[in-house]
N, C-alpha and C positions, 0 to 999 in steps of 0.2 A: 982475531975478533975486533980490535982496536981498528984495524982500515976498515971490513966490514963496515962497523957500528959508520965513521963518519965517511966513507961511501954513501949510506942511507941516510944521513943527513943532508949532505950535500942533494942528494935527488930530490929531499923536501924542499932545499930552497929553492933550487931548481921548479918545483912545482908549486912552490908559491909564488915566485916570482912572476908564471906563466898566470896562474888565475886572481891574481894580486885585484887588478882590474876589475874583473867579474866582482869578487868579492864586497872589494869598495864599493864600486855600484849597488848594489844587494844591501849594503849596509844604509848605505845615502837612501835607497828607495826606501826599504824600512822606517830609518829615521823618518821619513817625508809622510809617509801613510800616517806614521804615528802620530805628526803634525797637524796633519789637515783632519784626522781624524779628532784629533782634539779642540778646533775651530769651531765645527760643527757639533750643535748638540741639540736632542728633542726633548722636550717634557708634555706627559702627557694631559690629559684631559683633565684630569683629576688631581692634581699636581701644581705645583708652583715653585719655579727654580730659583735660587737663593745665589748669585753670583759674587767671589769673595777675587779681590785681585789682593796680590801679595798677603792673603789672612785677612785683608780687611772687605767686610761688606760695599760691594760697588751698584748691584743692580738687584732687581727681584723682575722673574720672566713670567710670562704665564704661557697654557697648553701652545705647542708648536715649535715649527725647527728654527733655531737661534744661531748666530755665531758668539763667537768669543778669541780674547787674544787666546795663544797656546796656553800650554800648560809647561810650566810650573808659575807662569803669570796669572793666570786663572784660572778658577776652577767651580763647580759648578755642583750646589747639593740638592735633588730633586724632592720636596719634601709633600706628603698626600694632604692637602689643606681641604680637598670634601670628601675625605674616606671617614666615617662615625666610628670614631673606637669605642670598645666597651669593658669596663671593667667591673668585675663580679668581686659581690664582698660575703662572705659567710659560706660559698658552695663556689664549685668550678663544672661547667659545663666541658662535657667528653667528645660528644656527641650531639649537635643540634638536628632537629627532622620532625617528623611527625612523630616519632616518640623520642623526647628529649634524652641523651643518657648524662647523668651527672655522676662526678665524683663522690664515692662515700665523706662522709665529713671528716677532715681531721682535726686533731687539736688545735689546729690556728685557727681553722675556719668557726670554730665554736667559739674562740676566743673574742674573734671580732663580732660572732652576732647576736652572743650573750649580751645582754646590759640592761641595766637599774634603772626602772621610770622614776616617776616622781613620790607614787604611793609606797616607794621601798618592794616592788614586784619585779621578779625576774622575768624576760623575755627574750624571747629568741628572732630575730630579726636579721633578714638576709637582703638587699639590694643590690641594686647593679645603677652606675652612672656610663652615662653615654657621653662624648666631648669630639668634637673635633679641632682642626687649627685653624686659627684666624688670624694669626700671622706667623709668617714661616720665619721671619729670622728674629721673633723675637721667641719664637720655640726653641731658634737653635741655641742660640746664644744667652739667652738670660738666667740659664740655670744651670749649665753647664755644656761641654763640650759636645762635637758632633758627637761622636761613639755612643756617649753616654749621656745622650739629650734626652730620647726616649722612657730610656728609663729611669732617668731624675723626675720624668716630668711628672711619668707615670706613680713614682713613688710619692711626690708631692700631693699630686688629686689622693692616692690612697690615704694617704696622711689627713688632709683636710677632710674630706668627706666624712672618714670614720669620727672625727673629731665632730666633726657637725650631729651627723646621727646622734651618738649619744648627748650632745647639749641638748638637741630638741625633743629624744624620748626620752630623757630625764628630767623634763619640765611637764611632763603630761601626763594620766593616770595610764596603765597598765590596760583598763578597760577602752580608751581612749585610742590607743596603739592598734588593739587588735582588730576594734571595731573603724566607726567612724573618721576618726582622726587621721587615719593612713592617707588619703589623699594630699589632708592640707600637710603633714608633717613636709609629704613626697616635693609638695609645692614650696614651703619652705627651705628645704635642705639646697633646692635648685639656685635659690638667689642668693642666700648664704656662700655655698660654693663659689659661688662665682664672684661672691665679693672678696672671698679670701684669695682665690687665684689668681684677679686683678690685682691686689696686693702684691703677688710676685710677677707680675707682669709678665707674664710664661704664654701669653699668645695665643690662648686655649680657651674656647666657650662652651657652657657645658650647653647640652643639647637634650636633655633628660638625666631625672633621678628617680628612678621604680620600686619600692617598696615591694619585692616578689613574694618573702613566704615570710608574714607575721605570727608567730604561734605563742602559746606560753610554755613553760619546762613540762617535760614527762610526766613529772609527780601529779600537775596537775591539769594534765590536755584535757582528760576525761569531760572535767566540771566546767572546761571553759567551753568544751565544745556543746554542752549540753544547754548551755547562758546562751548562745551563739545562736544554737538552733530554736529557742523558744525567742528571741527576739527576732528571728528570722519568720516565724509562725507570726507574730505578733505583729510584726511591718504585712506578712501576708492577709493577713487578718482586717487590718486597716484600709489595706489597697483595694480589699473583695468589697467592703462596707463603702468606700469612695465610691467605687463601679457602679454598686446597688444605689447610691444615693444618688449619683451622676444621670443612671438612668428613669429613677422614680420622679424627681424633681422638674424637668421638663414636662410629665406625663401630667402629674400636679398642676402643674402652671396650665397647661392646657384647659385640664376640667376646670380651674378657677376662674380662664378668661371665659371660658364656655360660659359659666353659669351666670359668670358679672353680665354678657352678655347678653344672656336669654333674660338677667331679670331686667337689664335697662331698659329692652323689648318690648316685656310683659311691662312696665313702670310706662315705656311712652304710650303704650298701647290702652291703657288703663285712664291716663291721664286724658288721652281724646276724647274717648268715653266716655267719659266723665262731664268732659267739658260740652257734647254736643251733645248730652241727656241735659245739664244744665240750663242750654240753651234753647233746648227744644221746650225745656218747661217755660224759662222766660217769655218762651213765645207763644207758647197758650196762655199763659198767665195773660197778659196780653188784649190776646183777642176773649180772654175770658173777658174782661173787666168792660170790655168792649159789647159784648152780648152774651151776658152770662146762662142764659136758658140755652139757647143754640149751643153755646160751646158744652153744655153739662148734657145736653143732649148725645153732641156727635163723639165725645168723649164715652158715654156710656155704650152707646152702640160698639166704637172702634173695641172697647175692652170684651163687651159681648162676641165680638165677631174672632178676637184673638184666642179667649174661652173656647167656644166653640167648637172650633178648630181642632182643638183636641181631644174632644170627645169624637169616640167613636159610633155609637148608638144615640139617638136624641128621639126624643116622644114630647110633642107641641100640646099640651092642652087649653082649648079654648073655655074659661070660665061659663060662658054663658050655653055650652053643649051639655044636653041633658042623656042619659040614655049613652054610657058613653061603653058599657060590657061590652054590646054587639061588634064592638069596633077592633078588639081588645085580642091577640091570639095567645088564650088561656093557655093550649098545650107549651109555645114556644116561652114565652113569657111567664108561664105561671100566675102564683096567685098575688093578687097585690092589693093593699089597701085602697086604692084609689077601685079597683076594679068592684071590691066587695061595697065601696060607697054607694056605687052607679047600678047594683044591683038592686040593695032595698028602694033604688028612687024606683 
């Protein structure tokens, strides 16, 4: 067994010492790949590469293929500097789509979206902040390690934000949260944030803070929601009145200029009138004074002849005609005082 055994060693050496060569080779190209492979590096589109030579920050790269010395001299951490992250506070989504699936609530999430306004009312309030990085190596580095950069960074925005929310809906009524005030709290909390986050200088802009489901406790949804709906009737109520007023108000304006209109018309209209009846009397006045028989004359006639004119039937009698029956058609006419005179003559 003892020859055997080193027999069989011997034929190992034997057969290493034949592929000795190949082997080295194989190892040397190895090595080599892993070299060049390490020269060479891409970062994508969405990306910004963070170059550290010996631990220490050397370069920051942007999208496209790079070199570099090898590695363990450099090395190279590709960080998403326009990917939006989003972090949910009071609920966790399961499922995003056309129908959302969330997680039932658990105790923590109630924990965080429970809180105290200012009138001593509980509320339930759930958000979501949206952030992405604005500088990749002061994300890596300024709050802790790679590994664990992500999620320091992320426990810090958790941290400040919740802290923010409750300062600002515990400064404001209960009524104020649910209704109106949601916008501006949402607009608040955004620059707040952000001023606490420059504080740790962590590299990160917040890019939105959303107010998602504002409610009041169970005990008392009912009564809030029934406050909610009559002011909600009552903005509608306002907006129909605006509409109706929007539209009468023009129509208004209209008949007022119309009428200003028709009376300045009727006013210049009047005033002409007026003035060239004024005129016309100056002007007989006038030739009156100038021959007052003749004008008292052609004056009476003109009013005769205007008179006149409007009568329909006319009977002329001449004072000095005697005998005037025979003239006289008693059926059409009848009987008439002038007729029965001219009878007894």
């Amino acid at each position: 067994m003892t020859d055997e055994f080193e027999q069989a060693i011997l034929q190992l050496k034997d057969q290493f010492r034949r592929y000795r060569r190949l082997i080295t080779l194989v190892v040397v190209v190895i090595i080599g790949l892993i070299l060049v492979s390490s020269v060479f590096y891409s970062i994508g589109p969405e990306e910004e590469g963070v170059v550290l030579r010996f631990g220490r920050h050397a370069d920051s790269t942007g999208p496209g293929l790079h070199t570099k010395f090898p590695w363990p001299i450099e090395q190279v951490i590709p960080v998403p500097v326009q990917k939006i992250n989003t972090l949910e506070f009071g609920f966790k989504t399961l499922a995003a789509g056309r129908v959302t699936q969330y997680r039932s609530p658990t105790r923590e999430d109630l924990q965080v979206a429970e809180m105290l306004s200012a009138d001593l009312n509980l509320a339930h309030v759930e958000w979501i902040v949206q952030y992405r990085i604005a500088d990749a190596f002061r994300f890596l580095f300024k709050l802790g390690g790679e590994r664990s950069q992500v999620q320091a960074v992320e426990d810090t925005i958790r941290n400040a934000s919740e802290s923010v929310i409750r300062w600002l809906v515990g400064d404001v009524s209960v009524d104020e949260v649910l209704t109106f005030g949601r916008d501006r709290i949402a607009g608040d909390a955004k620059q707040e944030l952000q001023r606490v986050l420059d504080s740790f200088d962590c590299g990160v802009t917040v890019v939105a803070v959303k107010l998602q489901t504002v409610s009041p406790p169970d005990p008392v949804k009912d009564a809030f929601d029934s406050v909610n709906r009559a002011r909600q009737n009552k903005e509608r109520a306002i907006n129909e009145a605006k509409g109706e007023r929007n539209r009468l108000l023009p129509e208004a304006r209209g008949k007022r200029d119309r009428a200003i209109a028709e009376a300045e018309g009727y006013r210049e209209r009047m005033v002409r009138t007026s003035t060239g009846r004024a005129n016309a009397f100056l002007a007989q006045l006038a030739e009156y004074r100038k021959a007052p028989e003749i004008t008292r004359t052609r004056l009476y006639l003109e009013a005769m002849e205007e008179l006149l004119q409007q009568v329909d039937e006319k009977l002329i009698i001449d004072e000095s005609v005697r005998g005037l029956v025979p003239l006289l058609d008693l059926s059409a006419a009848g009987s008439t005082p002038a007729a029965k005179k001219g009878g007894k003559r």
